[in-house]
N, C-alpha and C positions, 0 to 999 in steps of 0.2 A: 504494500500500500504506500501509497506516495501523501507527500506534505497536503498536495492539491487533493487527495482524492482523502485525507483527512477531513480539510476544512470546509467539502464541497457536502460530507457525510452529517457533522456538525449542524453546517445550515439548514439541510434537508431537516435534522431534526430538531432546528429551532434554538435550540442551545447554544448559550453565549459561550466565551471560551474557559470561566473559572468551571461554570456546569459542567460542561463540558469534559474537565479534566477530571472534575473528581466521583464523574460518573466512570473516567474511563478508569477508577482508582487509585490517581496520584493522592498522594499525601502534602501539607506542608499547609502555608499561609497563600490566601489567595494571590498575593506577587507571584509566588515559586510557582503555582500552577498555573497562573496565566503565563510566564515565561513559556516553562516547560512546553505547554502547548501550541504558542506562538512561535516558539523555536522548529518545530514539528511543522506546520503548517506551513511555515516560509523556506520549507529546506536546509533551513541551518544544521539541523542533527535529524539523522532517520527514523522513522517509524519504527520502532522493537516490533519483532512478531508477536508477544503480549498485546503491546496496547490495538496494535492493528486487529487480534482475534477480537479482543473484546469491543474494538467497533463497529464488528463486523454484529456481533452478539445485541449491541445495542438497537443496529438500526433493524436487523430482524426481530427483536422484542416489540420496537416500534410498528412494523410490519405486520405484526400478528392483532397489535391491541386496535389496529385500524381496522382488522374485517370485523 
């Protein structure tokens, strides 16, 4: 999963970028997870296969609660 197909998944589900993080399980204070995540989304550092599973997980939870 790439930075763009991060923040592209994010929007889709509405979610600012603190929500965002700490749905995808980061820990810390809202700075450290908006970094973290803005880092992610602009390319600066990769997607772990972690966080990338679990936003795969998220947007299909989202998926399911819409039918």
């Amino acid at each position: 999963m790439t930075g763009m197909d991060l923040r592209q998944l994010r929007r889709a589900l509405g979610l600012g970028v603190v929500q965002f993080g700490y749905a995808l399980g980061f820990k810390g204070n809202q700075n450290t997870v908006s970094v973290e995540v803005r880092e992610m989304e602009s390319g600066k550092k990769p997607v772990p296969d972690k966080t990338a599973a679990r936003a795969r997980e998220l947007a299909a939870s989202a998926a399911r609660n819409l039918r």
